[in-house]
N, C-alpha and C positions, 0 to 999 in steps of 0.2 A: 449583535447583528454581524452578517458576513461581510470581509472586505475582500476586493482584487483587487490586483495591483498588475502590469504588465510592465516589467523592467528588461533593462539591458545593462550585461557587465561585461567590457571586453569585448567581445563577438558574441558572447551568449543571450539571447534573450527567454526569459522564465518569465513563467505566471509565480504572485504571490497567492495565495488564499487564505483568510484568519479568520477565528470565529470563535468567540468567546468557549473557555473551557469551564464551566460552570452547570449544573446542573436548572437548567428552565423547560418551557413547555417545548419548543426545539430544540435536540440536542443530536450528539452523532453518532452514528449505528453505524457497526461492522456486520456484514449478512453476506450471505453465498447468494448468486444470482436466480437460482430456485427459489430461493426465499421470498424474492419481491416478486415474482412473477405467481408465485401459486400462494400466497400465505397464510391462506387455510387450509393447504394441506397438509395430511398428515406426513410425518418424514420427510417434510420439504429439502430436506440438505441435498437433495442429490436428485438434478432434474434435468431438462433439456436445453439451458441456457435460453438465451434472448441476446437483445441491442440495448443499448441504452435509454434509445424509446420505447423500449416495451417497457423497463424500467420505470420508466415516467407514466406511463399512461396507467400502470397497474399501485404508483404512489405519487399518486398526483401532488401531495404535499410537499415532497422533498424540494430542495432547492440547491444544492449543492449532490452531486455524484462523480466519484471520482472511485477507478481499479486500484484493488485492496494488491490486488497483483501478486496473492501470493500462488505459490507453482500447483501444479497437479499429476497426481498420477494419471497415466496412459499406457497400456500396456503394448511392449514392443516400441514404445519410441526410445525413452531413454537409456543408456546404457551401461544402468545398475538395480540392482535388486531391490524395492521395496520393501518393508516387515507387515506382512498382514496387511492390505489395504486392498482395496475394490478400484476398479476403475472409477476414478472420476475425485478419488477422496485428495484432498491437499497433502502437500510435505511441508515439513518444518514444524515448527508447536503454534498452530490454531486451536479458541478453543470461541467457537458462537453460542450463547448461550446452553443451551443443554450436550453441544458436538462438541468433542475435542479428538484433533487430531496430532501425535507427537512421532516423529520421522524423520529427525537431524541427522547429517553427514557431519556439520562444523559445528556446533551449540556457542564454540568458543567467540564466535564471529560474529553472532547472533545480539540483535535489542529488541526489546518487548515493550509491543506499545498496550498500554493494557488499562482496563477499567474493572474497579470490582464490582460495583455496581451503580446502575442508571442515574443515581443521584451522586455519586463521586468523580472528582474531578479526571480525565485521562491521566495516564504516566507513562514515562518510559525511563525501562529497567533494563539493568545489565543481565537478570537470572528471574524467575522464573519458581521459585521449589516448589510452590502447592498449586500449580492452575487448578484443581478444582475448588481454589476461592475467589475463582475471578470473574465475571459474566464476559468477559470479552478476551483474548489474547491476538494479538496479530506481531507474529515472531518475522522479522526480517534483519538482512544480513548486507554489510556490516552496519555496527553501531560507528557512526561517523562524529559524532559529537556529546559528551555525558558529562554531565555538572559542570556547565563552562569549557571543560578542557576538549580539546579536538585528541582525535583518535586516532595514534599509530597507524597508520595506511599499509608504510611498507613491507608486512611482516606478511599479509595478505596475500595469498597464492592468485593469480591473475590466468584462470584460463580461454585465452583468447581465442574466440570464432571467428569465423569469416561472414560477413554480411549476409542477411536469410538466415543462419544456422541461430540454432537457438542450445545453451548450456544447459548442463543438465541441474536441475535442483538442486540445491544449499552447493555450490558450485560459481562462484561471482567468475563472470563474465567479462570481458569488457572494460576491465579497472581503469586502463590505460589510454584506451581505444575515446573516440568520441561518439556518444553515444545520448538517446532522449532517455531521462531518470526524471525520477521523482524523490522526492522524500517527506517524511513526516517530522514534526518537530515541535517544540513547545517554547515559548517566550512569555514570559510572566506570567498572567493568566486569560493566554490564548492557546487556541494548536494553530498550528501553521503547515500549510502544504505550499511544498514549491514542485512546479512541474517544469523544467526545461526542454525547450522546442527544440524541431528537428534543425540541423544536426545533432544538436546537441554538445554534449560535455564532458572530459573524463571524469573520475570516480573524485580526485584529487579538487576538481574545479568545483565539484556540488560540495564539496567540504566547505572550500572559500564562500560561495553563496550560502552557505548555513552560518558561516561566521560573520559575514556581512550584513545578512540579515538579524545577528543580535540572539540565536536559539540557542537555548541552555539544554537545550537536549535534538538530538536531530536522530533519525534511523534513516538508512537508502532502502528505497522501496523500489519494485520491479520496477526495471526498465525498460526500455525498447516500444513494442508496440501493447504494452501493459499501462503507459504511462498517457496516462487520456485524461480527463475529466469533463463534467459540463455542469456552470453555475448559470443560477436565473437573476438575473440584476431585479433591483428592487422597482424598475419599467416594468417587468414581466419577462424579456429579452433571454435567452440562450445565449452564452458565451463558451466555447466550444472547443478542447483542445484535441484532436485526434488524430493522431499521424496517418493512420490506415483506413481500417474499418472499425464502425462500430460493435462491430459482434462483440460479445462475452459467453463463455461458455459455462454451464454449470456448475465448476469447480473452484474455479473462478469469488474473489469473494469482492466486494465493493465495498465503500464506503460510505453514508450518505448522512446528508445534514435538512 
């Protein structure tokens, strides 16, 4: 079963999330936001987005959903060249069951949360070499925590925005800054998401909450107004973290349990 936890460390207060990493009748899907809104259609990857209640009303099962937060192409927003991609397709190495998208600027910086298939446990890996043996890839950057040891931070290029602005893909943001993050993480045999509230945290402080929390593997996952979730307590209850809006856009990929 899933736990929450709502904690405070310091000034920080985060949501915990856990939930058994084992293969059962519920288990955790990575999906593009097309996907749960049309899921019989054909070519679903690539659709018109929704909110997170649309999400729910079209998988009324789920009970945990939280942004997979990895980036997207948009053409003319950011200010470098894509290889071959369409509006709307992800960067970085995605791969959803039959879609795989690969489009790294840093690979170097990169951890893969990955599952090969439905009945095997999650992982998170430093590399990647054959995603076409994996049912799932969700590449995010940096790997902040691997086998126990925390991870070199300050080698880490830090390209700092100004509040509103958004960095451009495989481009960490904000390292410094305080800022709402999330991450994904693994602790014996659970996954664990932590989501820190607004203000938020530097990059350096979600490290500490992954190490305090006990996670033998941790990845940082988009942050800013990517970093949402909403669990159903086992009342029925919506527990709700969203800094903005609900919207989610097509490209967009979620998680859910």
């Amino acid at each position: 079963m899933q736990t929450h936890e709502l904690k405070k460390y310091s000034n920080i207060t985060y949501h915990v999330v856990s939930m058994p990493n084992v293969w059962q009748e519920k288990t955790l899907l990575l999906s593009k936001v097309s996907e749960a809104l049309n899921p019989n259609q054909e070519k679903n990857h690539i659709g018109a987005g929704g909110t997170f209640e649309d999400i729910l009303k079209a998988q009324s099962n789920v009970s945990f959903l939280m942004s997979a937060g990895f980036n997207h192409y948009r053409k003319n927003f950011y200010n470098w060249q894509h290889t071959n991609f369409n509006e709307g397709d992800p960067v970085g190495l995605v791969k959803i069951r039959q879609h795989l998208y690969v489009d790294q600027l840093n690979p170097e910086q990169y951890g893969y949360f990955v599952q090969k298939d439905k009945q095997k446990p999650w992982e998170i890996l430093k590399k990647v070499s054959s995603p076409l043996n994996y049912k799932y890839i969700l590449g995010c950057t940096p790997l902040i925590i691997f086998n126990n040891q925390q991870m070199d931070l300050s080698s880490i290029k830090d390209t700092p925005v100004s509040p509103g602005e958004i960095n451009p893909p495989s481009y960490l943001g904000h390292k410094d800054q305080t800022h709402p993050r999330a991450l994904v993480g693994i602790k014996e045999n659970a996954l664990v998401f932590i989501v820190v509230e607004h203000p938020g945290c530097s990059l350096g402080e979600l490290q500490a909450l992954a190490v305090k929390e006990e996670l033998s593997h941790a990845i940082n996952l988009d942050g800013g107004g990517s970093a949402k979730f909403m669990l159903k307590t086992k009342e029925g209850a919506w527990i709700k973290r969203d800094r903005k809006s609900t919207r989610l856009n097509s490209s967009h990929g979620y998680i859910s349990y």
